[in-house]
C-alpha positions as CSV (number, residue, x, y, z in Angstrom):
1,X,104.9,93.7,86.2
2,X,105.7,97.1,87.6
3,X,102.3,99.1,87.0
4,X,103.3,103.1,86.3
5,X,101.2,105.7,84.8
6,X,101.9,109.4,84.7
7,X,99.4,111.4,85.1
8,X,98.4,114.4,82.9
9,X,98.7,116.6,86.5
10,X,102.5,116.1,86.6
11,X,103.0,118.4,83.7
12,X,100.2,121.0,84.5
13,X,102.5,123.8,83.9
14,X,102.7,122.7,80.7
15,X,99.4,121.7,79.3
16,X,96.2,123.7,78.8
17,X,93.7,124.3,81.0
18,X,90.3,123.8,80.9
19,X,89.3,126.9,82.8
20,X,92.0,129.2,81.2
21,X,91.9,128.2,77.7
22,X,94.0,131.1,77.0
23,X,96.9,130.5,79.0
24,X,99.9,129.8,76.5
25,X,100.8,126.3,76.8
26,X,104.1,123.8,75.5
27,X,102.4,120.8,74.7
28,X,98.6,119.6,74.1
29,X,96.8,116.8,75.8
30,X,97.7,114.3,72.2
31,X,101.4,115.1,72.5
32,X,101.4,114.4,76.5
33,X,100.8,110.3,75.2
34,X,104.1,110.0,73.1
35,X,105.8,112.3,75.3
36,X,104.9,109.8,78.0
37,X,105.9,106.4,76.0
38,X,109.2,108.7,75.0
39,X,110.8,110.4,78.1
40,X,109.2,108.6,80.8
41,X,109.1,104.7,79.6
42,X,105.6,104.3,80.8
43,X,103.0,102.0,79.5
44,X,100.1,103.9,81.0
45,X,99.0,107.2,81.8
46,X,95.9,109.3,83.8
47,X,94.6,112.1,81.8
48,X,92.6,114.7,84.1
49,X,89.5,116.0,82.6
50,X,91.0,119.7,83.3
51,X,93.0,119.3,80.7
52,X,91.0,118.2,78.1
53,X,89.8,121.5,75.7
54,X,87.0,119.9,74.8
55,X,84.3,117.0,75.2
56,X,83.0,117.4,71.4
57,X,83.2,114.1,69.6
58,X,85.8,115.6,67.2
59,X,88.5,116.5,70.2
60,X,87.8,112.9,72.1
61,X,88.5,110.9,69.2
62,X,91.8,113.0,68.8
63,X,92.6,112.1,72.4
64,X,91.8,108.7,71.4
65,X,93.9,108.5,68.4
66,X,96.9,109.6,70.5
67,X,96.4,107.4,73.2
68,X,95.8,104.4,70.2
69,X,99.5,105.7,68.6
70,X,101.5,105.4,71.7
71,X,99.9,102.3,72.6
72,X,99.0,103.6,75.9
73,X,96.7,102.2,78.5
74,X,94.2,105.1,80.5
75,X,94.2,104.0,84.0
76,X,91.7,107.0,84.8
77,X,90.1,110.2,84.3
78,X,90.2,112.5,87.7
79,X,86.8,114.9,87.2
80,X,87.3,117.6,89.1
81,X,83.6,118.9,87.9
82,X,80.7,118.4,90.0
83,X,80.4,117.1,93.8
84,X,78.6,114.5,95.5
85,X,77.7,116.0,98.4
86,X,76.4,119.3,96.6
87,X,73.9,120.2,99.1
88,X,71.8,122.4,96.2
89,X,69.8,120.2,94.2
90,X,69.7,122.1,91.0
91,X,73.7,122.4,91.1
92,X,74.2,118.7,92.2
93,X,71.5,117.7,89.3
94,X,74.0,119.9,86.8
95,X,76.9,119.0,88.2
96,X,75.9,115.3,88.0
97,X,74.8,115.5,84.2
98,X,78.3,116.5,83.4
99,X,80.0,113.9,85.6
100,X,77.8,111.2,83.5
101,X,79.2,112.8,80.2
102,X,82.5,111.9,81.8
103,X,81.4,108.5,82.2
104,X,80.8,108.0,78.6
105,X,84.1,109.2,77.9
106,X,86.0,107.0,80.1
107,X,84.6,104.3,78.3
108,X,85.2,105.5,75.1
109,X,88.5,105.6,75.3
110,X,89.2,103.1,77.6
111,X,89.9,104.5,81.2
112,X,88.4,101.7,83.7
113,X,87.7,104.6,86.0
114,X,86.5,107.9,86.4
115,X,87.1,110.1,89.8
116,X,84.7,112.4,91.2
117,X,85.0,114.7,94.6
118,X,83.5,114.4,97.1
119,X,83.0,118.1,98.1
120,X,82.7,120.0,100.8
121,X,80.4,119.8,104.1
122,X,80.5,119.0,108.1
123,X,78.5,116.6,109.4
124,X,76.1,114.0,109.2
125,X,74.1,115.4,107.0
126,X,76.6,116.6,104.3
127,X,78.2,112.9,105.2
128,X,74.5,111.2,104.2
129,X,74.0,113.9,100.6
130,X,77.5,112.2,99.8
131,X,76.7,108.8,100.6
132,X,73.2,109.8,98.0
133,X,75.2,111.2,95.9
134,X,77.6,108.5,94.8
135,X,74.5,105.9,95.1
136,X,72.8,107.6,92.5
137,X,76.4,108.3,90.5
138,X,77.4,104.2,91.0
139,X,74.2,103.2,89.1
140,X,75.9,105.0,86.0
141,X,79.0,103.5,86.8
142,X,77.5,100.0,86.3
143,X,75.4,101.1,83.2
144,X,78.7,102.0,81.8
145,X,80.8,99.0,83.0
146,X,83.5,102.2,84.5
147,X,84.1,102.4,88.2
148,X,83.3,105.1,90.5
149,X,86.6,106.6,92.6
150,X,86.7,108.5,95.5
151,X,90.3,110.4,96.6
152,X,91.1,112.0,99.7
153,X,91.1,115.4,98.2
154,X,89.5,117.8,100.7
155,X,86.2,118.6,102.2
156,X,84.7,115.7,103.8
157,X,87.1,113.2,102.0
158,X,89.7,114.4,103.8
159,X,89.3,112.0,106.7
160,X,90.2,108.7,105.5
161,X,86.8,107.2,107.8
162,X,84.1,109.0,105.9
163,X,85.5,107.6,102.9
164,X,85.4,104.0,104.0
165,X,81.5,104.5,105.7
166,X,80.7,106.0,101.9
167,X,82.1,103.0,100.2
168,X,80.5,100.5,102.6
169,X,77.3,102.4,103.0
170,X,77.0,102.9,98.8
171,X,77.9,99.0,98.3
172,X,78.5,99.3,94.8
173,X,81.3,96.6,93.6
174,X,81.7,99.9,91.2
175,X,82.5,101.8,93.7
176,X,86.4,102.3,95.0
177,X,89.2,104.4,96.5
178,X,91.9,106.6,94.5
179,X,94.2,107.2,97.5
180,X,96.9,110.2,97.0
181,X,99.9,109.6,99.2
182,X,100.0,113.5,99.9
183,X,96.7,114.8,100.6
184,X,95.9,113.5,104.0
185,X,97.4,115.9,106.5
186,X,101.1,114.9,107.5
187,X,99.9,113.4,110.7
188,X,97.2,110.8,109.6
189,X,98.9,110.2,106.6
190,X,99.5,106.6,106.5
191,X,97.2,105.6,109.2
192,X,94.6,107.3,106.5
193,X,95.9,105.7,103.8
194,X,95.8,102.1,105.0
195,X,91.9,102.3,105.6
196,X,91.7,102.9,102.0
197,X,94.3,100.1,100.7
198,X,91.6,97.3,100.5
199,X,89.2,99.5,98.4
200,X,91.9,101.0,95.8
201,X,91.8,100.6,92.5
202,X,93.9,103.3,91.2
203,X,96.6,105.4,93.3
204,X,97.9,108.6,92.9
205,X,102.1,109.0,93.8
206,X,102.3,112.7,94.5
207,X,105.8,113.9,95.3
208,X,107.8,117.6,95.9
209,X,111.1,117.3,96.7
210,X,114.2,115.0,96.9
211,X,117.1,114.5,99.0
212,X,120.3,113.5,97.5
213,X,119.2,109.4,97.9
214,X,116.0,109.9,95.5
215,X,113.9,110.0,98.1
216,X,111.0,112.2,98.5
217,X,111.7,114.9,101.7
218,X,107.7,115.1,102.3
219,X,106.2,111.7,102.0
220,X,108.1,108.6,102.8
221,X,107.1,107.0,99.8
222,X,108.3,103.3,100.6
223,X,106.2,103.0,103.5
224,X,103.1,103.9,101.3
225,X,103.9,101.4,98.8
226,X,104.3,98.8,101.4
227,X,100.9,100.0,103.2
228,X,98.9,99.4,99.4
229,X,101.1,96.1,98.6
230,X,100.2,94.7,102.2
231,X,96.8,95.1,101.3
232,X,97.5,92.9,98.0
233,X,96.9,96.2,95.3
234,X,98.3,95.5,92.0
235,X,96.5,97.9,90.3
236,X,98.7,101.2,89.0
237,X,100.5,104.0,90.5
238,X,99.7,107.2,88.9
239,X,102.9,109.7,89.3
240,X,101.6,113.0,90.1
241,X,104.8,115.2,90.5
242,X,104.0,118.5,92.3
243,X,106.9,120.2,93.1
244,X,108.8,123.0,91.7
245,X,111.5,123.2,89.0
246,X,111.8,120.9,86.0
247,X,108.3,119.2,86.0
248,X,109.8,116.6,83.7
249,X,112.8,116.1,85.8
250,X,110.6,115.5,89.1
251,X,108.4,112.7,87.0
252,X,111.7,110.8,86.5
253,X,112.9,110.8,90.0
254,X,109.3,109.6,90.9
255,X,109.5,107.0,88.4
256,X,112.6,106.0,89.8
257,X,111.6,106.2,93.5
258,X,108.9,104.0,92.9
259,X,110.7,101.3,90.7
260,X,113.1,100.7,93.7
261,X,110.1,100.0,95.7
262,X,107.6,97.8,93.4
């Protein structure tokens, strides 16, 4: 079974945004499920908590509704609120009340996972307030039966071996890796990547540009499938177009890319 989700991210040019509620917008986060099922063929998609409106009741059971009608799977909710490795206690404490909330959704509506950021720091001593952090965050994870994900995405996780020494030094089985194949710098790219294969659970397909083949100009995206698939992931592959143009356009050619590869 070839395991595809799009994520909400691919269209972000599209959707609304948490921060920038007013920001006109083409589509809502209940029309991005059918839209999905409709123009992309996909039986699963990642919906990024910065482009939900709300986390009232009312606006997650809508969510929830549209997801039930398109008879879509959530692999994941990327939670780009809060940081582990906060170093002030009263932020972290905040930030780390909202992050549960998020946990509570996930479940709700089905996502296995939830991903949270590691933030920024230098370090052994930002490295141990991370390590802490997603301790104390991987004891919710197991109260809530949804996993814990880090992705490289900056700040400390942006070396693929802090990553790994968080995951091994937390020791959570609910505790895991969300890889994207474009945020490690171009030259530790797949060298980065592969120390993360045997923890992933979910990861993210971020492409640019294409040549005239279909493939990706940026990331050679055939040799990060075969790094994951080596490592024996069958778990899904969450597009996450980023390039410019026709977002819709770029999510096919993705989808595409990756078939010939899975």
């Amino acid at each position: 079974m070839v395991k595809i989700s799009v994520s909400s991210w691919s269209l972000h040019r599209e959707l609304p945004f948490f921060w920038n509620k007013d920001v006109p917008c083409r589509i809502s986060l209940m029309d991005f499920p059918e839209l999905c099922v409709k123009e992309f063929g996909v039986d699963a998609v990642e919906l990024c908590q910065m482009h939900f409106l709300s986390t009232d009741q009312t606006y997650i059971e809508k969510v929830k509704d549209a997801l039930d009608r398109s008879r879509l799977r959530l692999v994941n909710i990327p939670v780009d609120v809060g940081y582990a490795a906060e170093p002030d206690k009263e932020r972290r404490k905040a930030g780390f009340n909202i992050i549960r909330k998020w946990f509570e959704i996930a479940r709700y509506l089905g996502s296995p996972s939830i991903r949270v950021n590691t933030g920024k720091g230098e370090g052994k001593e930002a490295l141990q307030i991370a390590i802490d952090g997603y301790k104390e965050l991987a004891t919710t994870a197991k109260e809530t039966g949804v996993r814990l994900l880090i992705e490289n995405h900056g700040g400390i996780s942006e070396k693929a071996e802090n990553i790994v020494r968080i995951v091994k030094k937390v020791g959570s089985e609910y505790l895991g890796t969300c890889p994207d194949f474009g945020n490690f710098p171009p030259e530790t790219r797949y060298e980065g990547l592969a120390k993360l294969a045997k923890y992933t659970s979910v990861a993210h397909v971020k492409t640019f540009e294409f040549d005239e083949h279909g493939e990706d100009t940026k990331i050679d995206v055939k040799r990060c499938v075969n790094i994951l698939k080596q490592e024996g992931f069958n778990g899904y592959y969450s597009v996450e177009f980023e390039g410019q143009g026709d977002q819709r356009e770029g999510v096919k050619k993705t989808i595409a890319l990756l078939k010939r590869y899975l």
